[in-house]
C-alpha positions in Angstrom: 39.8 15.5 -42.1 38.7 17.7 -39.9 35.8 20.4 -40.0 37.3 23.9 -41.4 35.2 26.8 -40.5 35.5 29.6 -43.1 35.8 33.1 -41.2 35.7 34.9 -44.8 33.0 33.8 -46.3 29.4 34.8 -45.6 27.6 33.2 -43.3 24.7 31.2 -44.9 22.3 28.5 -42.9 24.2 25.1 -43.8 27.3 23.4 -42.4 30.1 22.7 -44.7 31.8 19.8 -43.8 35.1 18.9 -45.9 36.4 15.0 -45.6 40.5 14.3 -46.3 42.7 12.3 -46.0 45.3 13.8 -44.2 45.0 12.7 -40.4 43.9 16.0 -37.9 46.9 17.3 -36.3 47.3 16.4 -32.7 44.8 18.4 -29.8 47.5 20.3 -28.3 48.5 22.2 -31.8 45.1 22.6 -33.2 42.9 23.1 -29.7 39.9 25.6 -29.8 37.6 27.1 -26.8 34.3 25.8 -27.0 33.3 29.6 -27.0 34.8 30.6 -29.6 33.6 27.5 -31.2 30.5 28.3 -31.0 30.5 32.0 -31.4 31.2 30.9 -35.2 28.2 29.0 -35.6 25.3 30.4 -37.1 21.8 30.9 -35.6 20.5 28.2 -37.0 23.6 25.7 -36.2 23.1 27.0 -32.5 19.2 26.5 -32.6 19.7 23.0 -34.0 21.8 22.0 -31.4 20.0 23.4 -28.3 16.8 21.5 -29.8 19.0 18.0 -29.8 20.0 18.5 -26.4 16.1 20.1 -24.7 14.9 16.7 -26.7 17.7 14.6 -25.4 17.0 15.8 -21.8 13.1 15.2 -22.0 13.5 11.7 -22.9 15.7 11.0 -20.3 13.8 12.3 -18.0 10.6 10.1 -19.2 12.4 7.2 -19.5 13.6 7.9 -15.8 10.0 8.2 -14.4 8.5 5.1 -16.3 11.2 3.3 -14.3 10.7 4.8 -11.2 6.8 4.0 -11.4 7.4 0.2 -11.9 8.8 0.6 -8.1 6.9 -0.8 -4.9 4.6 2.0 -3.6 3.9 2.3 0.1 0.6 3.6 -0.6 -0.2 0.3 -2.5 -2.5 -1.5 -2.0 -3.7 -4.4 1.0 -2.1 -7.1 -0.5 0.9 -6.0 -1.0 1.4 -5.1 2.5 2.3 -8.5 3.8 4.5 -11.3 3.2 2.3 -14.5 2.8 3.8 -17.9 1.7 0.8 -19.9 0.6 2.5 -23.3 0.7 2.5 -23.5 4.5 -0.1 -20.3 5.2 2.3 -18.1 7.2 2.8 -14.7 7.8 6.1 -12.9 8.4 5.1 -9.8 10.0 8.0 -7.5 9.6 9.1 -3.9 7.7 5.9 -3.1 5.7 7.5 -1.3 3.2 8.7 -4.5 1.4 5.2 -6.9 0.7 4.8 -9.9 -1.4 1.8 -9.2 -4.1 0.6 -12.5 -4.5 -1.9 -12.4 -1.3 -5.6 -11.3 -2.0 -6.5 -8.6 0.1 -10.3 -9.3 -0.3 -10.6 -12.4 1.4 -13.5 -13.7 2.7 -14.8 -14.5 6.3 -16.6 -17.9 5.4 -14.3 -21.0 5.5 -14.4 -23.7 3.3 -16.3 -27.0 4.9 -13.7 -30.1 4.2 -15.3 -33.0 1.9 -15.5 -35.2 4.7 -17.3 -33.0 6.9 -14.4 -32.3 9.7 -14.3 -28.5 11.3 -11.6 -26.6 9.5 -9.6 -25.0 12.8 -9.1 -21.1 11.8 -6.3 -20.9 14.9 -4.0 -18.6 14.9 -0.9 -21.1 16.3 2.6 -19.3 16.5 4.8 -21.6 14.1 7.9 -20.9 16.0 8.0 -21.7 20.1 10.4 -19.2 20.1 10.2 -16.1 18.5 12.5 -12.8 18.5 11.6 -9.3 18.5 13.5 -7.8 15.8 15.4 -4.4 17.3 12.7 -4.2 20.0 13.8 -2.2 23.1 13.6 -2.9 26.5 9.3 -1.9 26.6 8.8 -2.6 23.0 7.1 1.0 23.1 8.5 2.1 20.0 10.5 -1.3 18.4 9.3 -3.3 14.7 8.5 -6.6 16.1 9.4 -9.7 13.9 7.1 -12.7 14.3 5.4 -15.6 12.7 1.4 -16.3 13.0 -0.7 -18.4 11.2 -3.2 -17.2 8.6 -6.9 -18.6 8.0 -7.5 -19.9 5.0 -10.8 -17.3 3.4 -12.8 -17.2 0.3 -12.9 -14.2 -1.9 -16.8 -12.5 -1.8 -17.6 -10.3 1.4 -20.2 -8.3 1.2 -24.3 -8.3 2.0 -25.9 -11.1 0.3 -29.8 -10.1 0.8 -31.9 -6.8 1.3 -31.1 -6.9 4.8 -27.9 -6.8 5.0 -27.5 -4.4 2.2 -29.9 -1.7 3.8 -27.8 -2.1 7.4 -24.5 -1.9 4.9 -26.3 1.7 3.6 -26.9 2.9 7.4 -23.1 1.9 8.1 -22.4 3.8 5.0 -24.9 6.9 6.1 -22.8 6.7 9.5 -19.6 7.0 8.1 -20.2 9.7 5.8 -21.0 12.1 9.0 -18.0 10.6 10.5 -15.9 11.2 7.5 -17.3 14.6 7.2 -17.4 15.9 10.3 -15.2 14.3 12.6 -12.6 12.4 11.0 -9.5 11.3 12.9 -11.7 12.3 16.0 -13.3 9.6 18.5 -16.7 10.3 17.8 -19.2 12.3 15.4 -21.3 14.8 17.3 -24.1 14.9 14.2 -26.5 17.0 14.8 -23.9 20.1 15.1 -21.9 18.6 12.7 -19.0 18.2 14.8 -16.4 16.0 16.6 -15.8 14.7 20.1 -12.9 13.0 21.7 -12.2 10.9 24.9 -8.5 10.0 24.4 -7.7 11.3 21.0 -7.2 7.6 19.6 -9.4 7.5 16.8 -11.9 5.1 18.7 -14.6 5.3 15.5 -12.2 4.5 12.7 -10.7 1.5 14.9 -14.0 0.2 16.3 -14.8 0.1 12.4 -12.7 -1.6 10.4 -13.3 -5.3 11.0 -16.9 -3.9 10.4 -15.9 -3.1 7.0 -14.2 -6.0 6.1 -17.2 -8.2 7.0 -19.3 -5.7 5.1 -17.2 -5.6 1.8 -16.3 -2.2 2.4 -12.7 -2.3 0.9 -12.4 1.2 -0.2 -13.5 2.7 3.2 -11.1 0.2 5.0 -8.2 1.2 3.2 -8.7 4.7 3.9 -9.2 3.7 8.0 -6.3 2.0 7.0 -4.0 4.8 5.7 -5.3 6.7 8.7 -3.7 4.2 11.1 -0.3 4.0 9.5 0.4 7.9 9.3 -2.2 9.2 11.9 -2.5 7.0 14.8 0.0 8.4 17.4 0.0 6.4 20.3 2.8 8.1 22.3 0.6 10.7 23.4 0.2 12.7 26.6 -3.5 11.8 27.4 -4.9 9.2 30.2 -7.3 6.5 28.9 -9.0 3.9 30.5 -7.4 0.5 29.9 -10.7 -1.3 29.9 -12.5 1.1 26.8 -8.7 1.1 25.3 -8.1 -2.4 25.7 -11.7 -3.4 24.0 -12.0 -1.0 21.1 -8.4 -0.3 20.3 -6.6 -3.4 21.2 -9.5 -5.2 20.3 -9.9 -3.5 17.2 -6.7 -3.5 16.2 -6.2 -7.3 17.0 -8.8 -8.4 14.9 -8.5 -6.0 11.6 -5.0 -7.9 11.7 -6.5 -11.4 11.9 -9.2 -10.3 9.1 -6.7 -8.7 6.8 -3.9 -10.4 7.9 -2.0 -7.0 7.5 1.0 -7.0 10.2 0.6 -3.0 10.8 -2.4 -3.4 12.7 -0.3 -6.4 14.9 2.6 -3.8 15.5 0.3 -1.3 16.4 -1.5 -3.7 19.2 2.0 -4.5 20.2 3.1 -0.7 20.5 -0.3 -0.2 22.6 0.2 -3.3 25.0 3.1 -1.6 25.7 1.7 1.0 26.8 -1.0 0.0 28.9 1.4 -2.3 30.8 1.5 0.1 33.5 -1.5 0.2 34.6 -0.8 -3.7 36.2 2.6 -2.1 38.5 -0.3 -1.7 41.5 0.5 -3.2 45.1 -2.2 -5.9 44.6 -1.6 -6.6 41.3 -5.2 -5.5 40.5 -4.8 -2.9 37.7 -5.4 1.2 37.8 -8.4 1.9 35.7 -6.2 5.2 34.3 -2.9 5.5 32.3 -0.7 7.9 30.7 0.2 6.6 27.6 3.2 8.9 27.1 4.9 8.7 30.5 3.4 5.4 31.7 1.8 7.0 35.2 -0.9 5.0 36.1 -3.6 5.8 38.8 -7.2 4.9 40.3 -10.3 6.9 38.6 -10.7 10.3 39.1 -13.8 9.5 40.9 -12.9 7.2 43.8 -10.3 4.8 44.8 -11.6 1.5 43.0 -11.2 0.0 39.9 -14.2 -1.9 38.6 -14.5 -5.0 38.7 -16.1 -6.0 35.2 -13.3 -3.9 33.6 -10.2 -5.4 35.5 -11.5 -8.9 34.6 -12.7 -8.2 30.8 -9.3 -6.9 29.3 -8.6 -11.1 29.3 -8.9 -11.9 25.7 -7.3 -9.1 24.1 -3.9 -9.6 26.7 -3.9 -12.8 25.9 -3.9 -12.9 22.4 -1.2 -10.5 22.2 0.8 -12.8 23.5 0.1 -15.4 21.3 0.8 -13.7 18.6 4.0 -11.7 19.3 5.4 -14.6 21.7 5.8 -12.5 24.7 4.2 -13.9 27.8 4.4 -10.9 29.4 0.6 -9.6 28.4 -0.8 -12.8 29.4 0.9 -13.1 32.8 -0.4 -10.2 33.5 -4.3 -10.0 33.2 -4.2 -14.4 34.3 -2.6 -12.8 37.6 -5.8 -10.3 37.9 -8.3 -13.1 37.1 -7.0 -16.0 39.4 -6.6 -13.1 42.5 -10.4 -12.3 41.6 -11.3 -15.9 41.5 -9.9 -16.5 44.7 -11.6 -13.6 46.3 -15.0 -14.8 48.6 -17.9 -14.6 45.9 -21.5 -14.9 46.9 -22.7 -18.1 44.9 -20.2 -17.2 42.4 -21.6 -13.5 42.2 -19.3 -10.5 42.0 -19.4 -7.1 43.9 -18.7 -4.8 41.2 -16.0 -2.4 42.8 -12.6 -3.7 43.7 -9.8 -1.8 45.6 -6.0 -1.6 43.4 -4.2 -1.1 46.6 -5.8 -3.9 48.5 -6.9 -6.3 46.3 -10.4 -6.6 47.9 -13.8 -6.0 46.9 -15.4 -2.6 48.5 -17.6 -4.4 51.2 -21.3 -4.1 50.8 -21.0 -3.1 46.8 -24.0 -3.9 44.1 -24.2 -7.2 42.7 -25.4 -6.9 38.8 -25.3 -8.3 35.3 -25.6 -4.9 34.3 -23.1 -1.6 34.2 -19.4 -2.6 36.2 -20.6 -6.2 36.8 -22.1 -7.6 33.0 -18.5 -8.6 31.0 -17.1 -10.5 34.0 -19.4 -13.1 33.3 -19.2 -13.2 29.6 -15.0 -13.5 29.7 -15.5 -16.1 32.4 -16.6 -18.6 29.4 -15.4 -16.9 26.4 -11.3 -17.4 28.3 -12.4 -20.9 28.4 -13.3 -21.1 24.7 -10.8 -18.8 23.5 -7.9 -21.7 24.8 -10.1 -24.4 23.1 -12.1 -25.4 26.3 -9.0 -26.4 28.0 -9.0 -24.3 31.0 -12.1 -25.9 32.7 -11.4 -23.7 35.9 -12.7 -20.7 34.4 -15.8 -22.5 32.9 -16.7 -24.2 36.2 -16.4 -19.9 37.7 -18.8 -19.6 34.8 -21.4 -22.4 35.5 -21.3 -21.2 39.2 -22.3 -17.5 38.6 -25.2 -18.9 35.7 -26.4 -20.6 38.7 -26.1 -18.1 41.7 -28.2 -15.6 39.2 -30.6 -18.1 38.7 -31.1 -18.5 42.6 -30.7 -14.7 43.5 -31.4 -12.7 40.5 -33.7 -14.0 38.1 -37.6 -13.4 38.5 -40.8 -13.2 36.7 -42.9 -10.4 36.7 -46.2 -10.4 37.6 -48.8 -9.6 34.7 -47.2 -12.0 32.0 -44.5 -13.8 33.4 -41.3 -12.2 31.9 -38.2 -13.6 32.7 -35.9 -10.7 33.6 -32.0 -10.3 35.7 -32.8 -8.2 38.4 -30.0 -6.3 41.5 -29.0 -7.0 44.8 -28.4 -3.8 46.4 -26.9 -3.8 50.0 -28.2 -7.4 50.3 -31.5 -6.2 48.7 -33.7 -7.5 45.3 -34.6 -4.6 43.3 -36.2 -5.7 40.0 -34.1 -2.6 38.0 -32.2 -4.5 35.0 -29.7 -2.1 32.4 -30.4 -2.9 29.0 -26.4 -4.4 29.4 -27.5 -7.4 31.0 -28.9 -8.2 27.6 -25.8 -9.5 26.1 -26.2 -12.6 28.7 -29.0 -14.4 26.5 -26.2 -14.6 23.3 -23.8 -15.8 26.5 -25.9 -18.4 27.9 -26.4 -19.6 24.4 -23.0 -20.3 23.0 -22.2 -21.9 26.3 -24.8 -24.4 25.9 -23.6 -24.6 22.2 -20.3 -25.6 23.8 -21.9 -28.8 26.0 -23.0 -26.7 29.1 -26.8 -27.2 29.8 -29.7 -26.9 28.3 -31.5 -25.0 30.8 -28.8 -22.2 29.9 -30.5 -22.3 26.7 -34.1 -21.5 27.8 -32.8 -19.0 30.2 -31.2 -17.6 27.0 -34.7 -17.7 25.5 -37.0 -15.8 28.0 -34.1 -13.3 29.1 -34.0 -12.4 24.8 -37.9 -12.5 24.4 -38.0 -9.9 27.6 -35.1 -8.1 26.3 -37.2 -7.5 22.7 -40.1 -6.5 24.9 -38.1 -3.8 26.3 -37.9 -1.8 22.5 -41.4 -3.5 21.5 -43.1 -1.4 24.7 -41.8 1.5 23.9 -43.5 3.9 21.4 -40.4 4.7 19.5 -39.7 0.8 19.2 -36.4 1.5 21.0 -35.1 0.0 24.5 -34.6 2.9 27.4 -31.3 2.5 29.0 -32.5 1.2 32.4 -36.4 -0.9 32.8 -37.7 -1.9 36.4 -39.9 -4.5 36.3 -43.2 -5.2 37.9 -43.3 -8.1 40.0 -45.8 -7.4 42.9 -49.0 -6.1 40.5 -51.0 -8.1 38.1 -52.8 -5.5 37.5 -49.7 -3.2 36.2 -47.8 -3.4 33.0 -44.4 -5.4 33.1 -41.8 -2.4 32.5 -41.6 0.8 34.2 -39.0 3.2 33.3 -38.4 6.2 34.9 -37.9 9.4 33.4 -33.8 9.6 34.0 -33.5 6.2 32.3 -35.5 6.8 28.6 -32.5 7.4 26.3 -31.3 5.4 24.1 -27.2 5.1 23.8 -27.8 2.8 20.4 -26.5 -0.1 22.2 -25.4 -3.1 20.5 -26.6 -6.4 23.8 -30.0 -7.2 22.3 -29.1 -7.7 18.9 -25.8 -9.7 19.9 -28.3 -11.7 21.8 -30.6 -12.1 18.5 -27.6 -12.9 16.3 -26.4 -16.0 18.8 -29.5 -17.3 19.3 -30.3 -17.4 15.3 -27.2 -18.5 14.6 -27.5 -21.7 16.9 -31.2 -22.7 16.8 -32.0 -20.9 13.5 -35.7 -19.7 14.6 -36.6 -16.8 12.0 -38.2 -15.2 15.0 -35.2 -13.5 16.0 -34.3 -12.2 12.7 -37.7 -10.8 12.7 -37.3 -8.4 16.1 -33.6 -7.6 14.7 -35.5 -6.4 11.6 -38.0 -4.5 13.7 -35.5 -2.6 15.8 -33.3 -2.1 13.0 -36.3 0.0 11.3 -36.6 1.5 14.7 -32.7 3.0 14.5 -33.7 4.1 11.2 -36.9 6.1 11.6 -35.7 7.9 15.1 -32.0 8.0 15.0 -30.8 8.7 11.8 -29.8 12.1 10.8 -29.9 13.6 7.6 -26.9 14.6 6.1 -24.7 11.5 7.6 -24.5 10.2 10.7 -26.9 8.9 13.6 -27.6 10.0 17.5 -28.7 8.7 20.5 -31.5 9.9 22.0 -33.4 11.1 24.9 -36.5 10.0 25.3 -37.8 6.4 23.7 -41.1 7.1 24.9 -41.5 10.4 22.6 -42.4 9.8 18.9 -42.4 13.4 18.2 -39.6 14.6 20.0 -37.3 12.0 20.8 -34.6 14.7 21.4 -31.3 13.9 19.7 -28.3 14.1 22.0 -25.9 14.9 19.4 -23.6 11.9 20.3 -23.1 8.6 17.7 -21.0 6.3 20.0 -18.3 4.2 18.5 -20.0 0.6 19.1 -23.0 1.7 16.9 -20.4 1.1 13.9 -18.7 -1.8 15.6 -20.9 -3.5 17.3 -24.7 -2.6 16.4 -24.4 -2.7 13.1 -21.9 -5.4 13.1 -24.2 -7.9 15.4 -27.7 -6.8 12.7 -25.3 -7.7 9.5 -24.6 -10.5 11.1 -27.7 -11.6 12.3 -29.3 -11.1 8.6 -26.9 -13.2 7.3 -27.7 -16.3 5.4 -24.2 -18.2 5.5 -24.1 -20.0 9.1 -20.0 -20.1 8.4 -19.3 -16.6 8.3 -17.5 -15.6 11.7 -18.2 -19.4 12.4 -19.0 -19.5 16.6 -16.7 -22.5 16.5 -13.8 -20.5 15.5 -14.6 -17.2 16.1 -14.7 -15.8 20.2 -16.0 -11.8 19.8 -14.7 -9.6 22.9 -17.2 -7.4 24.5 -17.0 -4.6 21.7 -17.7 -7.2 19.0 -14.2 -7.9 17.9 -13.7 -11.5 16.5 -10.5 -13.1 17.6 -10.1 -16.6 16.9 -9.8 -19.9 18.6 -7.1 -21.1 19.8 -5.9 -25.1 18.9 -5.4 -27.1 22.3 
């Protein structure tokens, strides 16, 4: 039966419910508004029934958001932003909104030795010959890319293993805190007032940084550089950079956090910034403008002259190169092998470089400097590391290599006169001056991975006295840190060995001499150059450091009092100097191994290709 409501009666707090046999009569003769329904209800009859339906309506609304939460986050974390299928150790580098979470994100850089002894090859083949760009446009400026690469295969466990290594981990820590602080999404920490300072607006610190922090074990602070790139790094921006500094930290940078991480977002982000750099190769000679606008493409000479130069045109090599291995586009490569076979068939002197070069032309500015150091030093060291990038099999670029070792031994290298240091002097106008940058001492760690590789062995002791003068350099000075320029004494017993002028005392905290110590420790394993790292580390420590976060370069080397900060912490101290002195004070000989592992001129490992 159905409910009867007595109008009558007095209202009391229970419903009366009577139950009959009699079937209800049919809607349409018995139909009520649900107003006046419930305007006979009583208080507590309505109060009962908004309760059931504010309970009802929470639940739902929890059971609602439980399910919601067992949905993929984009903010997840690094292994679940790539698709790896461990049965054949491929990537599929596509929409990074949709990972696969069975890939460790903490993997380390050491690679497993086989049982029987044979290299394990950490190349990064492309699986497919041919391989699409998924919706790219005609420039690919703004396109997803869809492509295959090989992973390596890494163990879990990076991170410092001794004292060493731990107390550089705490200055890269001390850095980034002032960075963090006071300059985030900036270029570069200015931290003495506490500020920032950009060039080109590209983040150049976070990017120079994060294959820092994954050799380092520093997952947390990666993942934040990480975020950073995904939602902050706007590349389509109206600002001229120079492709050489662009295409070593950022493309570099970028390159190698992808090979580390094996994370496709950096990959699409090189690809996005390739793109965008291409311009700068649309010159008459095919020699590339130093400048570009990376929103409307407009490339042009330096604002300072008409030349490009030449160490900078001929060390954007690797990074080009392995673009294009791993997106499948030859169009990167074709471009900076064009620049490097017009420079090689340009007249050298005994395989020696002038170090300006003219876009329009093609030539080299007649009567230029020849130097290993500043617009002349990375020509040299991409000369061999091309050649070992491919696997040693382009032996032209090796042979360019073993003719300018051998030209600087004829026409640049000399002694000095009180104790016989072995130094890499100028030729200026057709003139020796004995002035040497504290640049040219990246060439010892050069000379000795190319003998590592079969060249000869006197590249290897030239390797040696070039490092043990470049140590000398800090070692001299009162602060126990290198000047930025030394001239050398090679006409006076009676004088000391280094002069340096009062223009040339600062000290940039360059990265060379430790590279240098970390190569040659790595290959012959003498302690002694873990020892002068150690010194010069203490050295960065005691004069640069600032308190509060962050450290500076400084004005004068020679001043233990007053070295005068000059508010500036460079990029490379994070991504190189730090980088090379972790490195160095390593105790594993297969982490970064030197037979798979080719690091550009900022420090970024890319690996080595299979022939």
């Amino acid at each position: 039966m159905y409910p009867v409501y007595y109008e009558s009666a007095p209202r009391r707090d229970f419903i009366s419910v009577m139950v009959s046999k009699e079937p209800p009569e049919p809607p349409s003769k018995r139909r009520q508004s649900c107003r006046r329904v419930w305007n006979r209800l009583s208080r507590l009859q309505r109060t009962i029934i908004c309760a059931i339906l504010v309970v009802g309506a929470m639940s739902g609304l929890y059971i609602a958001n439980g399910l919601m939460n067992e949905l993929p986050d984009d903010k997840d974390t690094l292994s679940q932003r790539h698709n790896v299928f461990p049965n054949d150790n491929v990537v599929h580098v596509m929409d990074q909104r949709h990972p696969d979470k069975d890939t460790k994100a903490n993997q380390r850089l050491h690679d497993n030795d086989d049982k029987d002894g044979e290299d394990q090859k950490l190349h990064f083949e492309q699986v497919n010959e041919e391989k699409k760009t998924k919706g790219q446009s005609q420039d690919g400026a703004d396109a997803g890319v869809d492509v295959q690469v090989q992973v390596p295969n890494m163990e879990d466990g990076v991170g410092p293993q001794n004292a060493q290594q731990k107390a550089v981990v705490e200055a890269f820590k001390h850095a980034w805190k002032g960075y963090k602080q006071y300059a985030w999404g900036h270029d570069e920490l200015k931290p003495i007032s506490k500020a920032a300072s950009d060039w080109f607006g590209l983040g150049l610190t976070i990017i120079d940084s994060l294959d820092t922090m994954w050799i380092m074990g520093l997952m947390e602070e990666f993942e934040e550089a990480r975020r950073w790139v995904e939602k902050d790094l706007v590349l389509k921006k109206n600002v001229d950079v120079n492709l050489f500094e662009t295409t070593i930290r950022v493309l570099g940078g970028l390159l190698s956090a992808f090979h580390l991480s094996n994370d496709g977002l950096f990959l699409e982000k090189a690809r996005e910034l390739g793109d965008r750099l291409m311009p700068c190769f649309n010159s008459p000679s095919k020699i590339p403008y130093s400048d570009v606008n990376l929103d409307t493409g407009k490339a042009h000479p330096p604002r300072w002259g008409p030349d490009s130069t030449t160490s900078e045109v001929t060390s954007i090599q690797l990074e080009f190169r392995e673009l294009s291995h791993q997106t499948g586009n030859d169009k990167y490569k074709n471009a900076v092998d064009e620049v490097m076979g017009h420079i090689q068939s340009l007249p050298k002197e005994n395989g020696l470089i002038p170090i300006f070069v003219n876009a329009r032309s093609g030539q080299f500015r007649a009567g230029a400097t020849i130097t290993v150091g500043a617009r002349g030093d990375s020509y040299y060291e991409y000369l061999l590391k091309q050649w070992l990038q491919t696997g040693k099999t382009e032996d032209k670029l090796r042979d360019e290599y073993v003719t300018a070792i051998e030209g600087m031994q004829k026409n640049l290298v000399k002694s000095t006169a009180a104790n016989g240091l072995k130094f890499i002097g100028e030729l200026v106008r057709g003139s020796f001056s004995p002035k040497m940058d504290h640049l040219v001492c990246f060439l010892p760690g050069t000379l000795a991975i190319g003998h590592h590789n079969g060249l000869d062995a006197s590249h290897l002791e030239l390797a040696k006295e070039l490092a043990k003068t470049c140590y000398q350099m800090y070692a001299d000075m009162p602060t126990g840190l290198s000047p930025e320029i030394a001239y050398f004494n090679i006409n006076n017993p009676g004088k000391p060995d280094i002069e340096v002028k009062n223009a040339d005392t600062h000290n940039l905290l360059r990265p060379e001499t430790v590279e240098s110590l970390f190569y040659l420790y790595r290959l012959t394993g003498d302690k002694q150059y873990r020892d002068w790292g150690w010194k010069i580390f203490q050295a960065f420590e005691k004069y640069t450091k600032v308190q509060g976060g962050g450290y500076s370069s400084i004005g004068s080397v020679k001043d233990t009092k007053n070295p005068r900060f000059r508010d500036k912490m460079e990029s490379f101290f994070l991504g190189e100097t730090l980088k090379y002195l972790f490195l160095l004070f390593s105790d594993d000989p297969t982490l970064l191994s030197l037979d798979k592992y080719v690091f550009n001129t900022e420090a970024h490992p890319l690996p080595i290709w299979r022939p």
